[in-house]
GUMI-20137 format. One record per residue: residue in three letters; x, y, z of N, C-alpha, C, O in turn; residue number from 0. Coordinates in steps of 0.02 Angstrom, whole numbers, plus 50000, padded with zeros to 5 digits. Layout:
ALA_X_Y_Z_X_Y_Z_X_Y_Z_X_Y_Z_NUM;
...
END
This chain:
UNK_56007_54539_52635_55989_54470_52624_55991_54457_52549_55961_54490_52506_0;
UNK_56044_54384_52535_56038_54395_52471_55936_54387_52451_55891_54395_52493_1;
UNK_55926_54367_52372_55888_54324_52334_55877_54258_52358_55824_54230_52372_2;
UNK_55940_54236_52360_55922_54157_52375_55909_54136_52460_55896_54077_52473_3;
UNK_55914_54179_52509_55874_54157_52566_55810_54197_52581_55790_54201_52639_4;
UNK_55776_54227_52528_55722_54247_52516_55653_54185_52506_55665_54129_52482_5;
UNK_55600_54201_52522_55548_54154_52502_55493_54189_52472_55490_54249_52487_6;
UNK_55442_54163_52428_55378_54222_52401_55327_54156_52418_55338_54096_52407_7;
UNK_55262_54191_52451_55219_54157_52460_55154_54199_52438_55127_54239_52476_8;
UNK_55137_54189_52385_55077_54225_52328_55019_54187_52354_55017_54125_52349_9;
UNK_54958_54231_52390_54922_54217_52441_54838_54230_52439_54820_54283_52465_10;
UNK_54797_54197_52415_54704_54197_52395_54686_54206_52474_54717_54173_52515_11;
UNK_54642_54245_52492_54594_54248_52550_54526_54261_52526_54502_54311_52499_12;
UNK_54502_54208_52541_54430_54211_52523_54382_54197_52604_54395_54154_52646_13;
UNK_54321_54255_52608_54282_54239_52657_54252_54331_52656_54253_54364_52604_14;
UNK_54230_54356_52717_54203_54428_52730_54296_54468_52745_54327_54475_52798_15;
UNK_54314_54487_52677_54381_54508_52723_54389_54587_52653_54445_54607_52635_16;
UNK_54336_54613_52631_54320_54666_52591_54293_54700_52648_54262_54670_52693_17;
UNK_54310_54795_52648_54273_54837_52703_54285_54812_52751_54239_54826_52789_18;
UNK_54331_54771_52784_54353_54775_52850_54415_54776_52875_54432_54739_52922_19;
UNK_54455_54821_52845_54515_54845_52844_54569_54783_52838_54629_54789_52850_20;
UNK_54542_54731_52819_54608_54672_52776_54663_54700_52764_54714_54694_52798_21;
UNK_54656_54732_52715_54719_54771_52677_54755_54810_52705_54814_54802_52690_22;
UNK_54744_54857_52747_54786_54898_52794_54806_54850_52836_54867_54850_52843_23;
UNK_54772_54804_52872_54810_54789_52927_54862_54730_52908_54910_54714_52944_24;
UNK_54847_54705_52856_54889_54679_52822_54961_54719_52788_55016_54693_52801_25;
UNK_54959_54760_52760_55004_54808_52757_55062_54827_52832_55123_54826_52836_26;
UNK_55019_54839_52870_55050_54859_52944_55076_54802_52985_55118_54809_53029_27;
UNK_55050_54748_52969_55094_54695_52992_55146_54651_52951_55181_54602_52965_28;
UNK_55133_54701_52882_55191_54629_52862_55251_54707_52858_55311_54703_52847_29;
UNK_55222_54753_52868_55291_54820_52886_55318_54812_52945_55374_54833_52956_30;
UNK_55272_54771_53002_55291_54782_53071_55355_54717_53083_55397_54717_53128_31;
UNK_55345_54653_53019_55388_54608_53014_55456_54608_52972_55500_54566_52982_32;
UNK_55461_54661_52921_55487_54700_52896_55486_54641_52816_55533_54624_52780_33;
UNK_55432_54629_52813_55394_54592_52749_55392_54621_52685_55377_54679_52695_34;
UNK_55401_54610_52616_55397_54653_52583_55343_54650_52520_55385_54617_52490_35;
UNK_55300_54653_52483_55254_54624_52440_55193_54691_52433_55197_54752_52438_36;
UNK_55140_54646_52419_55079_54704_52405_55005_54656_52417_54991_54596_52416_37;
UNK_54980_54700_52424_54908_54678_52446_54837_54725_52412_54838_54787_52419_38;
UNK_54792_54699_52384_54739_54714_52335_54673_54664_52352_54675_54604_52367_39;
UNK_54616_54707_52346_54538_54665_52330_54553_54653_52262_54584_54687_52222_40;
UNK_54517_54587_52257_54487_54556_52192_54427_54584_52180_54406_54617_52228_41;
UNK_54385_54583_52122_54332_54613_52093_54272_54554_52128_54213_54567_52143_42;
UNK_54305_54493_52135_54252_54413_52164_54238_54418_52228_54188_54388_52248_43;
UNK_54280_54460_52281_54280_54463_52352_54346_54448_52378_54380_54466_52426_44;
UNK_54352_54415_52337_54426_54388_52378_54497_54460_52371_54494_54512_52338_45;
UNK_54551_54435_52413_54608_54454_52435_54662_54428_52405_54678_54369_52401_46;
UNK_54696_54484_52380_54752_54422_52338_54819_54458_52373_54815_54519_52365_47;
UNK_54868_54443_52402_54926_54469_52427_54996_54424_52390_54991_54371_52358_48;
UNK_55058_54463_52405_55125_54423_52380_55153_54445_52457_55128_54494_52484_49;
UNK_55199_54409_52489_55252_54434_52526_55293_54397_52523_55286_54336_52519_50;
UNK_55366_54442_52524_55411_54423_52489_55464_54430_52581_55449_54471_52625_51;
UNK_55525_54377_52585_55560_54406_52640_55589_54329_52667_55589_54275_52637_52;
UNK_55611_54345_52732_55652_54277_52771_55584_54236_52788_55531_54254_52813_53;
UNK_55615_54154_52756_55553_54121_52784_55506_54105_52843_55452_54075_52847_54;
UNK_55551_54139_52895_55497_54129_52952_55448_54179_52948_55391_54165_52967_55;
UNK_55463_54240_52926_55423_54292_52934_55368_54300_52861_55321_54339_52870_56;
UNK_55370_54283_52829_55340_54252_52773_55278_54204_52800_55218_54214_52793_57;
UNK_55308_54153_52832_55255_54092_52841_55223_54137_52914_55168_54113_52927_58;
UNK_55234_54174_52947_55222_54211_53003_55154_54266_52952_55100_54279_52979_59;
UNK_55164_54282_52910_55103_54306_52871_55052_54263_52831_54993_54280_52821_60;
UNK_55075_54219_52814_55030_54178_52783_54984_54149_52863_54923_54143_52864_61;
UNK_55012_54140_52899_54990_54098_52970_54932_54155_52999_54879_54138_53026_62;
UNK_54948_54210_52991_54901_54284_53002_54841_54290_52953_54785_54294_52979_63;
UNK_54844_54291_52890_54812_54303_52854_54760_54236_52860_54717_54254_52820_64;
UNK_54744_54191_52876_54678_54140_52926_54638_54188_52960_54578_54189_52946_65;
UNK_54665_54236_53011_54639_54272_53060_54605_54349_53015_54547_54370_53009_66;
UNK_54659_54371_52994_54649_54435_52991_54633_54497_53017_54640_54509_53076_67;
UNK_54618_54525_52990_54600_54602_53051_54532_54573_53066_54493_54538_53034_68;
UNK_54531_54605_53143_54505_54576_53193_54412_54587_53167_54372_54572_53212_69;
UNK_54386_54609_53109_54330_54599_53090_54307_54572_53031_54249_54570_53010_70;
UNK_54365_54549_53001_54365_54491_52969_54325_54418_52967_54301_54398_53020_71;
UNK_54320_54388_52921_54289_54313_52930_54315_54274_52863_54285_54271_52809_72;
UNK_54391_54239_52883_54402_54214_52830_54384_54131_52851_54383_54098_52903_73;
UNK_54369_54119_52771_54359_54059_52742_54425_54007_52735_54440_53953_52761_74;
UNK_54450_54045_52694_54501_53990_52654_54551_54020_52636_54540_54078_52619_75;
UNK_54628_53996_52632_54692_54048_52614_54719_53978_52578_54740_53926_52602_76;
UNK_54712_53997_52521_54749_53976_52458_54842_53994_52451_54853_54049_52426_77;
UNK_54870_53976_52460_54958_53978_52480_54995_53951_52412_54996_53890_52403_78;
UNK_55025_53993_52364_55062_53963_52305_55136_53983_52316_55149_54043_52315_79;
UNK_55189_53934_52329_55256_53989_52322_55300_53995_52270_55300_53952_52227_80;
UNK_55324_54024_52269_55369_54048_52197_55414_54090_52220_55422_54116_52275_81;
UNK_55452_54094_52152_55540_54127_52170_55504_54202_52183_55456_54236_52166_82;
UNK_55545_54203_52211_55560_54293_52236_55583_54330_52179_55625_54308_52140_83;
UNK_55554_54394_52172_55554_54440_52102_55597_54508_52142_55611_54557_52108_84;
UNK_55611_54507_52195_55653_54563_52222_55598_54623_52251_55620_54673_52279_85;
UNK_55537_54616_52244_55500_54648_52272_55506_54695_52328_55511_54651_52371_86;
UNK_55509_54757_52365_55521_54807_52422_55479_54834_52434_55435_54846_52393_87;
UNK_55478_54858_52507_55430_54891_52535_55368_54852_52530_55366_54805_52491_88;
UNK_55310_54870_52570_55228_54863_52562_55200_54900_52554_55201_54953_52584_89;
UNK_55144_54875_52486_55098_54927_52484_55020_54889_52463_55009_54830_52449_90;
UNK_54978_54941_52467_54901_54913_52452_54920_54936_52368_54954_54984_52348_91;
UNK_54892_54894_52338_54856_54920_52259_54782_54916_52264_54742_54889_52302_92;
UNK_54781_54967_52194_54697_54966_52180_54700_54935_52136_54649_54919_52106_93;
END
């Protein structure tokens, strides 16, 4: 796929979504969509993710990340998009 039918959707989750496996299962589903970006806690509580990929499957993560792993309690998902940086694979950062 080139760059240009790529989309980046740089992504705030704010609510109880620290210690309840957010980040992994986030990881495992945007691998299971074949999504590509990274996912990290903020120091405030919040969730900050990038995924990078074809736009349905992109907006197919942003549309997930509302829910989250199933012991989750999100609030609010903040959605900014921007060009694609070529980003691969998923991973959690610390």
């Amino acid at each position: 796929m080139s760059e240009s039918t790529r989309t980046r959707a740089h992504v705030y989750v704010t609510g109880h979504v620290q210690g309840v496996y957010y980040r992994a299962t986030t990881r495992d589903t945007a691998r299971d969509l074949g999504v590509d970006g990274w996912v990290k806690n903020l120091s405030d509580g919040r969730v900050e993710a990038v995924f990078e990929g074809p736009r349905d499957d992109v907006e197919s993560m942003v549309r997930w990340c509302h829910d989250g792993s199933p012991m989750a309690s999100v609030r609010d998902v903040d959605v900014t998009y921007e060009e694609p940086d070529g980003v691969t694979g998923f991973r959690i950062e610390r």
